[in-house]
C-alpha positions, -999 to +999 in steps of 0.1 A: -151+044+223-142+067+192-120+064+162-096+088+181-093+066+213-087+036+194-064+051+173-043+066+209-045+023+220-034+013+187+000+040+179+011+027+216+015-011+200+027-003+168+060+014+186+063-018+203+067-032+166+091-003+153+060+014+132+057+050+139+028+076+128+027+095+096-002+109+084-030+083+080-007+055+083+022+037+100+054+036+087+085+012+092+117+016+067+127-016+058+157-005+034+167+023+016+142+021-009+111+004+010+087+009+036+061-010+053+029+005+054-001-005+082-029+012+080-061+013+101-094+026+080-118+028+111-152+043+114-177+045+143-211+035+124-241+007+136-235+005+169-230+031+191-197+030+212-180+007+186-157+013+160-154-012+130-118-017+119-102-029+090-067-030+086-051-034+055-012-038+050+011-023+019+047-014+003+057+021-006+085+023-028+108+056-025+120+049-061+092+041-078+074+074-061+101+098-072+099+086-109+061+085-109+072+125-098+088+131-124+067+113-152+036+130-142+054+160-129+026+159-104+041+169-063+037+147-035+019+156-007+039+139+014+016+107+018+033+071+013+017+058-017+017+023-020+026+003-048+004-024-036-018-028-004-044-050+005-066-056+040-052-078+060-086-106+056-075-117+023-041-125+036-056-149+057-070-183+051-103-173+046-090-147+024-123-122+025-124-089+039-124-086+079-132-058+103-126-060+137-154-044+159-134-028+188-153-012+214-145-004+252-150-035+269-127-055+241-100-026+232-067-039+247-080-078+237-083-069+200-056-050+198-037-075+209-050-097+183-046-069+155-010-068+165-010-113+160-022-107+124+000-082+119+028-103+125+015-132+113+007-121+080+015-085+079+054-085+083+051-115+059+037-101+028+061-066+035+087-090+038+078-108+003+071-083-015+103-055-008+119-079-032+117-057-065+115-086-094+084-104-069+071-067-065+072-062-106+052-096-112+030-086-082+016-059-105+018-076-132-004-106-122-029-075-116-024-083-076-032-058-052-033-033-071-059-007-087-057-014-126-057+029-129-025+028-108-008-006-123-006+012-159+018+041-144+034+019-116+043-010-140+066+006-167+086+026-138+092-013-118+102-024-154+126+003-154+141-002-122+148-040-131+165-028-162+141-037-190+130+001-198+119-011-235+094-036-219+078-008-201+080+016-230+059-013-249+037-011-222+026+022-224+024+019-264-003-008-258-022+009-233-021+045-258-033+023-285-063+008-263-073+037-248-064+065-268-060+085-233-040+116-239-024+114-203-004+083-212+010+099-245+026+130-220+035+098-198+052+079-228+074+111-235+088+115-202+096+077-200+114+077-233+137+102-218+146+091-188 
């Protein structure tokens, strides 16, 4: 058992749930704007023939990407940057972090089973969070989220629910705390848009 084989298994269930392969994640539009994002961070460490797994489950926002574009004037490389993701164990009632060791004998069994959590609590939290005001106080409750990528994506969500001047605040009190150059550039750009 490698990463690659279970990787093969894996792509073969995730059609069965309308998620198809891009890059280093699957990908399911949900509307015009949203995607869900299922990813599988897997390595092949410890044990030989076994690859530990550890899914973790997020949203990419179309909007929000384009304007963090054009804020930062930085390209995308044509990866689905989530807003917010998290693995899939903290979704669930023990809420710690989970991998799944997957190895020949057990492949189709736990794949299975990755496919019931995904569904269970997966399609769940997508389905949650696509809503753009629960989204916005997502990142602003610091949730699932990296704090280095909440202080760019939280102005742009303010934005998009119309409240550009609470966003432009935003970025006023992070330039004052941190006296980061990048975020005066970033302040310009937001005050035009």
């Amino acid at each position: 058992m490698t990463t690659v084989d279970f990787e093969k298994r894996i792509a073969e269930l995730m059609k069965s749930i309308s998620y198809k392969k891009r890059k280093y994640s699957f990908i399911k539009q949900i509307d015009e704007n949203i995607f869900g994002i299922i990813g599988f961070g897997s390595v092949s460490y410890q044990i030989r023939g076994t690859v530990f797994v550890h899914p973790t489950v997020g949203i990419y926002n179309k909007a929000v990407d384009d304007i963090f574009h054009q804020l930062t004037n930085l390209k995308g490389d044509g990866y689905y940057q989530p807003v917010i993701n998290t693995s899939f164990g903290y979704l669930t009632p023990q809420n710690e972090y989970k991998e799944w060791l997957v190895n020949d004998d057990n492949i189709d069994s736990v794949n299975l089973e990755l496919i019931d959590v995904i569904k269970l609590y997966g399609l769940p939290f997508i389905e949650k969070y696509k809503d753009p005001e629960i989204l916005m106080k997502c990142v602003a409750d610091k949730k699932y989220i990296l704090s280095e990528n909440r202080d760019y994506i939280l102005p742009i969500l303010y934005y998009l629910n119309g409240d550009k001047h609470k966003g432009l605040q935003y970025i006023e009190d992070n330039i004052n705390q941190s006296n980061n150059p990048v975020y005066s550039k970033y302040y310009e750009n937001y005050r035009d848009l």
